[in-house]
C-alpha positions in Angstrom: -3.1 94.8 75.3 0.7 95.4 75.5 3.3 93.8 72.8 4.7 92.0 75.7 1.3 90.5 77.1 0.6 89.0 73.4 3.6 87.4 73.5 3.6 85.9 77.3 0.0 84.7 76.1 1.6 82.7 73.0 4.3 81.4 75.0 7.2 83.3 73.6 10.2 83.9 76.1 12.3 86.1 73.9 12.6 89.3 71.9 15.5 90.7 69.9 16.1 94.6 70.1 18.6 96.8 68.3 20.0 99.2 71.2 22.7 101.3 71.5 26.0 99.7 73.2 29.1 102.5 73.5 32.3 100.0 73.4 35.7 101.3 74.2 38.5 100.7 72.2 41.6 99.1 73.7 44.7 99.8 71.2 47.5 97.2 71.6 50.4 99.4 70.7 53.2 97.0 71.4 52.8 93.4 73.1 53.8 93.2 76.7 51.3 91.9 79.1 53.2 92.6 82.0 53.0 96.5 80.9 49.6 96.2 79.7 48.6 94.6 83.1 50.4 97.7 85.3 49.2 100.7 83.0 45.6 99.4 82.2 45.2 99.3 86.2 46.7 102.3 86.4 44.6 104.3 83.7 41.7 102.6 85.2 42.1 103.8 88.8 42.1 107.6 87.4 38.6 107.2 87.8 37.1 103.8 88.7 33.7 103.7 88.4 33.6 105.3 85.0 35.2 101.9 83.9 33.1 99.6 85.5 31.2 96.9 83.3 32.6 98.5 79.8 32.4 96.3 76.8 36.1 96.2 75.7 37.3 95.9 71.8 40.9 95.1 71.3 42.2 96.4 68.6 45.0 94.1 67.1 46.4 96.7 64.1 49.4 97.9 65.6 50.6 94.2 66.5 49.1 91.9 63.7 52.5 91.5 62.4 53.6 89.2 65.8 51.8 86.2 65.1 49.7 84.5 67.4 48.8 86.2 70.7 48.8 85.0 74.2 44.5 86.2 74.7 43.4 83.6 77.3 45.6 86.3 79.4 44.8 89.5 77.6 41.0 88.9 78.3 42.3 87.9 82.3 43.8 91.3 82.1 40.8 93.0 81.3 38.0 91.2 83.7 40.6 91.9 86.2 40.3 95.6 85.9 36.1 94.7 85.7 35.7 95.5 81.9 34.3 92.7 79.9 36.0 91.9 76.7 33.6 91.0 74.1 35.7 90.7 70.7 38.4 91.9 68.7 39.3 93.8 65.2 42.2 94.4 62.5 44.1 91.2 63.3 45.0 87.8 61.1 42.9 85.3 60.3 45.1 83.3 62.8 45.0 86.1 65.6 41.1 85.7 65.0 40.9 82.0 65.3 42.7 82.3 68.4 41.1 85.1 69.7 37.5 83.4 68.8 38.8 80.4 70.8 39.8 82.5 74.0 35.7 84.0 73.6 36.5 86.6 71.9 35.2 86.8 68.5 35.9 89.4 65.4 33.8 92.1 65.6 32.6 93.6 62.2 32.7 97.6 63.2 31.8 100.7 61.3 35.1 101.4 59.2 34.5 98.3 57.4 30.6 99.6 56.9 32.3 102.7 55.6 34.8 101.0 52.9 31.8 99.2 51.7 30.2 102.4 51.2 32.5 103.8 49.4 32.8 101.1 47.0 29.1 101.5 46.0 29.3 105.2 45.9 31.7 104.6 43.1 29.7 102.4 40.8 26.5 104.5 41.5 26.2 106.4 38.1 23.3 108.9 39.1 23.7 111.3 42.1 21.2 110.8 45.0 19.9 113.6 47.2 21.5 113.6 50.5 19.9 112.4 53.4 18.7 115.2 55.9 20.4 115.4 59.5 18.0 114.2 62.3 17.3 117.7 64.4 19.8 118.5 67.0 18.8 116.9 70.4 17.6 120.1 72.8 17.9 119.9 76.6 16.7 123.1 78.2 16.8 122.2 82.2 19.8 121.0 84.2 21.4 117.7 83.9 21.2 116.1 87.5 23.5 113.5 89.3 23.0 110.0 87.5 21.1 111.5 84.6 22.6 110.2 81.2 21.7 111.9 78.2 22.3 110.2 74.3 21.9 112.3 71.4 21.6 109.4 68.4 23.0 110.7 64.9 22.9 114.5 65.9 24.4 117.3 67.8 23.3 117.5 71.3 23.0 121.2 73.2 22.5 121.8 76.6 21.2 124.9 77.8 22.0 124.4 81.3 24.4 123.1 83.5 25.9 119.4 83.5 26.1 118.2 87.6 29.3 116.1 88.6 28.4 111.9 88.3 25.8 113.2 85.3 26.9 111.8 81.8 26.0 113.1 78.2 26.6 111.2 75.3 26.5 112.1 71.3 27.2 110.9 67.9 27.9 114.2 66.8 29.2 117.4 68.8 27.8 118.4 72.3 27.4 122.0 73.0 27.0 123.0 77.1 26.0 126.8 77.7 26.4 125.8 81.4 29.3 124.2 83.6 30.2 120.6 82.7 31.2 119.0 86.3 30.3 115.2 84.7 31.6 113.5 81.8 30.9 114.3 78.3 31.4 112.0 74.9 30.8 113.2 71.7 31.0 110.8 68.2 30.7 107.7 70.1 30.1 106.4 66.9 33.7 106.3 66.1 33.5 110.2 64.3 37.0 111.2 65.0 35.5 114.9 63.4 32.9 115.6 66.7 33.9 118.1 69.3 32.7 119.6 72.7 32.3 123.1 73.3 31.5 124.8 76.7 31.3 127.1 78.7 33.0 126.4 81.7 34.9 122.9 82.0 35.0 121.2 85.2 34.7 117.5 84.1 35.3 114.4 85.6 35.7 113.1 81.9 35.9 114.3 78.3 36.1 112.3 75.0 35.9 112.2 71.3 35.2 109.3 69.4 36.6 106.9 72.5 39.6 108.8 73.2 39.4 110.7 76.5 41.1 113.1 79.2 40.6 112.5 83.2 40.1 115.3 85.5 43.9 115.7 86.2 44.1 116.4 82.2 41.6 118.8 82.1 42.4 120.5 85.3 46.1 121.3 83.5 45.3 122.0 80.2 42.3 125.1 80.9 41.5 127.2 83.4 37.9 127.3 85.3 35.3 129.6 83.7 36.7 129.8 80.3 34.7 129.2 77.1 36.4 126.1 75.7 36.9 123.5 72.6 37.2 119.9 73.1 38.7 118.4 69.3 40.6 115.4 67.8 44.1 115.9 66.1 47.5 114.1 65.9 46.1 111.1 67.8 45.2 113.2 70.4 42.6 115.0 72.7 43.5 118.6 73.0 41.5 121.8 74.5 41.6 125.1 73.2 40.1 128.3 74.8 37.2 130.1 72.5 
């Protein structure tokens, strides 16, 4: 008897289950809706689909100084381009109240995990043994159309080639011995210190730790059939040959 036949037979209608949720980061640099309006749609039609249904943080650091936020028609702004805002970070208590009463509640993310990790690290008088890495997550055959692929806490390799509409995603680096035609994510987790590496890099879509490149980037920055490097620095995705 399956877990979810005992619990139809006592009458219970729900479960709760931890799952993994990728959110992209929406960074408000400077507040001007009108802007924001024109060059989200405009980022977003680089490749439509990809954007479709993604849980949206905005990201209030670079703006926290202006006071009280207009988010009834920042959260328009986002449904309108078909992402669904689900909360906000690094804004004032006021910002948050506001924000909280526009449906959009502060979110409690992994840098705050991290400070509190610190702190205990430094009142921790004896030195603990470090915990081992998971194993890397080994795919050996090719990575069809629609196939998504999520390496959790590790590196993920691929042995084989990535096919165009075909998504991999990891919390640490992503190594492709193959040609990457779909999109590949590495240190979705917010690890700014993940990179790609492949062989040849045809992708509709590359990014570290929720900062990406479109086709058009990648298409410009490398040439086909060359061993690359996809890395973090300055703010920035960059590529590098091997």
């Amino acid at each position: 008897m399956t877990e979810s036949t005992v619990a139809a037979e006592q009458g219970v209608c729900f479960q709760l289950k931890t799952s993994f949720l990728p959110c992209t980061t929406l960074q408000l640099l400077r507040y001007d809706l009108d802007e924001l309006a024109a060059q989200l749609n405009a980022s977003v039609q680089r490749a439509p689909t990809f954007f479709i249904g993604s849980p949206i943080v905005l990201d209030l650091e670079s703006v926290k100084n202006l006071g009280n936020l207009d988010f009834n028609r920042i959260k328009q702004i986002i449904i309108a381009n078909n992402m669904v805002p689900i909360g906000i970070r690094g804004g004032t208590e006021a910002q948050s109240m506001a924000a909280a009463n526009a449906g959009m509640p502060t979110l409690i993310l992994s840098k705050a995990t991290a400070q509190s990790a610190a702190s205990t690290a430094k009142t921790s008088t004896p030195a603990k043994p470090a915990t081992p890495a998971l194993p890397t997550k080994l795919i050996t055959t090719p990575i069809r159309s629609g196939m998504q692929i999520y390496a959790k806490d590790s590196d993920l390799i691929v042995m084989s080639s990535v096919s165009a509409g075909a998504e991999l995603l990891a919390d640490g680096h992503i190594h492709i011995y193959g040609t990457l035609r779909g999109r590949a994510l590495a240190g979705v987790q917010g690890n700014t210190d993940a990179r790609i590496f492949c062989r040849s890099l045809e992708a509709e879509l590359v990014a570290i730790a929720g900062y990406y490149l479109m086709k058009e980037d990648i298409q410009d920055t490398c040439k086909q059939a060359e061993m690359v490097q996809v890395y973090f620095e300055n703010e920035q995705v960059k590529i590098a040959a091997l």
